[in-house]
C-alpha positions in Angstrom: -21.9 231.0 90.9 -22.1 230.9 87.3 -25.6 228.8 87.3 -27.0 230.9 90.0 -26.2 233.7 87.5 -27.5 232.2 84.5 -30.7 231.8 86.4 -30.9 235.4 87.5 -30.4 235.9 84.2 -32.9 234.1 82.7 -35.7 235.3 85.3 -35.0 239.1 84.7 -35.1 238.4 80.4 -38.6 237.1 81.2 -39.3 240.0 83.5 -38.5 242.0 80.5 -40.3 240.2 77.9 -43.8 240.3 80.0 -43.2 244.3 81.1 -45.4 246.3 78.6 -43.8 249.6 79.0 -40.5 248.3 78.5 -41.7 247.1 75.2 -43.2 250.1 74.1 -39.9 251.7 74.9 -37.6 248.9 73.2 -40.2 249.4 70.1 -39.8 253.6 69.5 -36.1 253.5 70.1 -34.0 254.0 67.1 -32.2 251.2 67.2 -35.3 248.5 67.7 -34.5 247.9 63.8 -31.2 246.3 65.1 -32.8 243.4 67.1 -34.2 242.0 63.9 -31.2 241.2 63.2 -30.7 238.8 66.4 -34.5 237.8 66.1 -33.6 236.3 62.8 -31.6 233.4 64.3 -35.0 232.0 65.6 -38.2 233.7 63.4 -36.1 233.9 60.1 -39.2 235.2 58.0 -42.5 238.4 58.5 -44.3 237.5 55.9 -46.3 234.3 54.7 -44.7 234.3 51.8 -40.8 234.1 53.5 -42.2 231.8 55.7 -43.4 228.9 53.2 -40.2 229.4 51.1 -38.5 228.7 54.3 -40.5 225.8 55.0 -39.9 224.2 51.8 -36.5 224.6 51.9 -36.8 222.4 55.4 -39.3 220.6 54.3 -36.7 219.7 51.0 -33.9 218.2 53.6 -37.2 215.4 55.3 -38.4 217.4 58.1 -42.0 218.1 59.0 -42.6 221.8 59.8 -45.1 223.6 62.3 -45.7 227.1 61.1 -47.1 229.6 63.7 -47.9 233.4 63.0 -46.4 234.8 66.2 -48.9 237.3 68.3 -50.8 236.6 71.7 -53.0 238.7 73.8 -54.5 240.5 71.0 -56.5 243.0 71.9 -59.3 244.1 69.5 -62.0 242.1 67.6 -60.4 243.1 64.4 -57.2 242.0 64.8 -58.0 238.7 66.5 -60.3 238.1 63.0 -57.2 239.0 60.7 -55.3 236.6 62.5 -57.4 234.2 62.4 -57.6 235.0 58.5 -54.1 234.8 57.8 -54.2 231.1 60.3 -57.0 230.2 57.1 -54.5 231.5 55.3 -51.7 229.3 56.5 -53.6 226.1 56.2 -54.5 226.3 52.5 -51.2 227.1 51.4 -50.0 224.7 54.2 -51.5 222.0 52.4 -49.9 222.5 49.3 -46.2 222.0 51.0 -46.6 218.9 53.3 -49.0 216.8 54.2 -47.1 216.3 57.5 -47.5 220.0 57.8 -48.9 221.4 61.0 -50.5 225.2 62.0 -49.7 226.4 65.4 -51.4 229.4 67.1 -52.0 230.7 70.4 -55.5 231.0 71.5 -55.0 234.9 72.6 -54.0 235.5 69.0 -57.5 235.0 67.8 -59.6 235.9 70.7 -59.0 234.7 74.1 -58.1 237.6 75.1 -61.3 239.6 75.1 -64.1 237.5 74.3 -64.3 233.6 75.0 -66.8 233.1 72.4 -65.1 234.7 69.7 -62.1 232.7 70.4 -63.8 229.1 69.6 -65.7 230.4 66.8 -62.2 230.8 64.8 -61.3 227.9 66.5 -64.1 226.1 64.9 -63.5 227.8 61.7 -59.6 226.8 61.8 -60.6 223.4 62.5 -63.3 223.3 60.3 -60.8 224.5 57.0 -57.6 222.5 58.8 -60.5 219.4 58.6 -60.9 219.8 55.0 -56.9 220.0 54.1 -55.9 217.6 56.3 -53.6 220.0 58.1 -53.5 219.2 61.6 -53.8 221.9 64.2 -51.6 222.8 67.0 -53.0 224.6 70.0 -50.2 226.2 71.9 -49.9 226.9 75.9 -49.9 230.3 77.3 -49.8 231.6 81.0 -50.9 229.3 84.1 -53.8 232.5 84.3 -55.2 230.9 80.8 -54.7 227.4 81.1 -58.0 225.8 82.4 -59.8 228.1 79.9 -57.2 226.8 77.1 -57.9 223.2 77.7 -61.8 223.4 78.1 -61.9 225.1 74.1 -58.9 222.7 72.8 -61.4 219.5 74.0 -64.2 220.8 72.9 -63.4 221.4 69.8 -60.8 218.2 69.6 -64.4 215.9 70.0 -65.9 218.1 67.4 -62.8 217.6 65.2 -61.2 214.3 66.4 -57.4 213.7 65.4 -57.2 217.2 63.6 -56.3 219.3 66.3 -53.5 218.4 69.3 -52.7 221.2 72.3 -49.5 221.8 74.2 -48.8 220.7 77.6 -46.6 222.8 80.1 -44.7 219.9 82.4 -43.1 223.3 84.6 -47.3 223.1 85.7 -48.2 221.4 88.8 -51.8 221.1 87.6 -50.2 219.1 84.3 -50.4 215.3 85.6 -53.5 215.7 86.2 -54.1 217.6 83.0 -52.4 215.1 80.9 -54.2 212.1 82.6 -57.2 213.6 81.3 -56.6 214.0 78.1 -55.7 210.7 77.4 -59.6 210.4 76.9 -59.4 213.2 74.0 -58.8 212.8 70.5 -55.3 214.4 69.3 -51.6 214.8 69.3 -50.1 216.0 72.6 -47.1 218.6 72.6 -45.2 218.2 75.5 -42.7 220.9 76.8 -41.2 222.5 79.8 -42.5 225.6 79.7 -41.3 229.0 79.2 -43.2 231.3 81.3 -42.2 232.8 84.7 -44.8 231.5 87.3 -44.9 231.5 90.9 -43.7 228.3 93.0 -47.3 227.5 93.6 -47.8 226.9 90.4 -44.8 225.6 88.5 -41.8 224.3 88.8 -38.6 226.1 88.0 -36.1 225.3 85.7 -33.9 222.7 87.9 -33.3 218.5 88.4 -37.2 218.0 89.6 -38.7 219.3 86.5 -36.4 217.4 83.5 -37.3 214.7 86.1 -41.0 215.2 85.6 -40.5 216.1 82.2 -39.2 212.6 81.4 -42.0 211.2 83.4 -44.8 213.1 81.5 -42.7 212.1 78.4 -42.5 207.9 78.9 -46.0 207.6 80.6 -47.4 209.6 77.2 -45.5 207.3 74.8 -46.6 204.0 76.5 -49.9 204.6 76.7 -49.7 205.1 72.7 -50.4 208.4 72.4 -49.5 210.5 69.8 -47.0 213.0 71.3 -44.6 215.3 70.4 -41.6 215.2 72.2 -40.5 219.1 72.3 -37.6 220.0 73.5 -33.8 220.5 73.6 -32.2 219.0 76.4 -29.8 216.1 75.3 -30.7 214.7 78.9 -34.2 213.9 78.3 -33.2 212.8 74.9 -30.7 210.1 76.1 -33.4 209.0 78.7 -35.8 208.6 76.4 -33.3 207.0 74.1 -32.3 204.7 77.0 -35.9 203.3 77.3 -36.7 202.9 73.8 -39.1 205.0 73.2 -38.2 207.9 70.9 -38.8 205.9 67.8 -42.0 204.5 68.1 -44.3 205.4 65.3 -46.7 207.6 67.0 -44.5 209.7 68.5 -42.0 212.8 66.7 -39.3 215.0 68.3 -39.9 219.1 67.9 -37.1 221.5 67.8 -37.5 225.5 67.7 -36.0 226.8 64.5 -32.4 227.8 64.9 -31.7 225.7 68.0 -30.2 222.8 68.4 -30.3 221.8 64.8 -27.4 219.2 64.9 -29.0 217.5 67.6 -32.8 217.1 65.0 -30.2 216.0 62.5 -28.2 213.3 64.7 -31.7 212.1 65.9 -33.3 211.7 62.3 -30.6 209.8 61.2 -31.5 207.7 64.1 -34.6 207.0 62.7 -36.6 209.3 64.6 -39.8 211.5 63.0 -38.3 215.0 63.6 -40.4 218.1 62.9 -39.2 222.3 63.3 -41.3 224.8 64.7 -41.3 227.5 62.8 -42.5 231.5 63.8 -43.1 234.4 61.2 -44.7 237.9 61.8 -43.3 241.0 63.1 -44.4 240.3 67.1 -41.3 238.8 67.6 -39.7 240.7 70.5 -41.3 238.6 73.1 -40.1 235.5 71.7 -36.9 236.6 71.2 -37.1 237.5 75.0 -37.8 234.0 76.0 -35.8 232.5 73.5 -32.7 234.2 75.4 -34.2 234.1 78.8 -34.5 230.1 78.4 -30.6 230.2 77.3 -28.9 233.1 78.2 -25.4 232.3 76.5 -27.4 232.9 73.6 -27.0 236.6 74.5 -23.7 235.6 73.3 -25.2 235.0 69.9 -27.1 237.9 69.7 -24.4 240.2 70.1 -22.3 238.5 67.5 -25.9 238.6 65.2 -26.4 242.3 65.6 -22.9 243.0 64.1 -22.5 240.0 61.4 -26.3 240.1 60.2 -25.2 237.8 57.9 -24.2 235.0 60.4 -28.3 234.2 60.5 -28.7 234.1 56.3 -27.9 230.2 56.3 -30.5 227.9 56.7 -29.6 226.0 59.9 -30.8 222.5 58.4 -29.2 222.3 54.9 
């Protein structure tokens, strides 16, 4: 009963998270200020400069960090271009903390949105400054709605820009065998995850047995071909699977944790030997992610109340 809960749970935070009048609502209440307090658990930093200080501070304890300015589905010309300014941004000063270090972004943050063209022109400019650094790129997944769009601008531009940029697979999508089998023929790092987004059964798999199956399958068929992947996620299962085959510390492939989960489990696999990195979110658009961070977990509810009372339960860095 409890499971079936949990995933009622879980599919009614996501519910929440995509319903833009709720938002709104959340957003003018007087007490919105509050939730900062539990979003700081997982996007500990709004501005650049909070962000790289906690970065270095990571960084300082022999992780690699992937810094993302949160915001998708952006909705005017001018705010997709002062995104993808502050992305330009986040790549020069990048640069100066880690080589190793990565920029993440969502292609609605800069454009997708409302004009396909304008969205791989900042791509090419992102590339074309993250080229010069020698900052690689992430390109993050978004809804099943985007995804063939997603893909046709990430290979594009990963030809253009080979081994600078890498894009984020969904294994919860039925369409990502095929996806993944054909980007074995493009340059770049592949992200592989479950997926956070609330589909329909036609398209993706929910969260259940079948899909850390065909996660783990996506996962071992990606390391032996000798791509460079990125193993993200959490779940100890697919960890010890992986682990049980071998594979996790092969050279060309790294495990990625979200910031302020799990951060024992990055530490007992670096002292494996692994190549460990943390995602890392700033901005002030963190309500959504909050959303799915608790939707994907929802004991961390649990957390969040305790957060919202003890703000100061959230001022350690999780990986010191």
């Amino acid at each position: 009963m409890m499971m079936k809960d949990g995933v009622q749970a879980a599919a009614a935070l996501k519910e929440i998270a995509r319903n833009p009048q709720l938002k709104a609502y959340v957003q003018q209440s007087e007490w919105f200020p509050l939730l900062r307090r539990a979003a700081k658990r997982y996007v500990p930093a709004e501005t650049i400069e909070d962000a790289l200080n906690v970065a270095a501070s990571i960084i300082a304890h022999e992780y690699a960090v992937s810094l993302e300015f949160i915001g998708e589905n952006t909705d005017s010309r001018e705010a997709c271009t002062a995104a993808k300014e502050e992305f330009l941004q986040l790549i020069r000063r990048g640069e100066k903390l880690s080589k190793e270090t990565t920029v993440s972004f969502d292609l609605s943050h800069i454009g997708l949105s409302i004009d396909r063209g304008l969205a791989a022109e900042h791509l090419h400019e992102l590339a074309e400054e993250a080229s010069k650094r020698g900052i690689v790129l992430m390109v993050s997944m978004e809804e099943a709605e985007k995804t063939g769009a997603i893909l046709e601008l990430y290979t594009e531009a990963a030809f253009a820009y080979p081994d600078m940029l890498g894009i984020t697979i969904q294994a919860h999508q039925h369409r990502s065998a095929d996806d993944l089998h054909k980007l074995l023929a493009v340059p770049g790092r592949i992200r592989l995850v479950k997926g956070a987004f609330l589909e329909p059964a036609e398209v993706a798999l929910p969260r259940s047995e079948a899909l850390l199956d065909r996660y783990s399958d996506f996962a071992e068929r990606l390391i032996r071909a000798g791509k460079p992947v990125s193993i993200a996620t959490h779940d100890q299962r697919a960890l010890d699977r992986l682990h049980a085959a071998n594979l996790l510390q092969e050279s060309h492939v790294e495990l990625e944790m979200l910031y302020g989960i799990a951060a024992e489990r990055l530490l007992a696999q670096k002292r494996n030997g692994c190549k460990t990195r943390v995602y890392l979110p700033y901005g002030v658009e963190w309500y959504l992610y909050l959303c799915h961070r608790l939707a994907e977990y929802p004991p961390n509810l649990y957390d969040a109340v305790a957060d919202l009372v003890h703000p100061e339960r959230t001022d350690r860095l999780p990986y010191a």
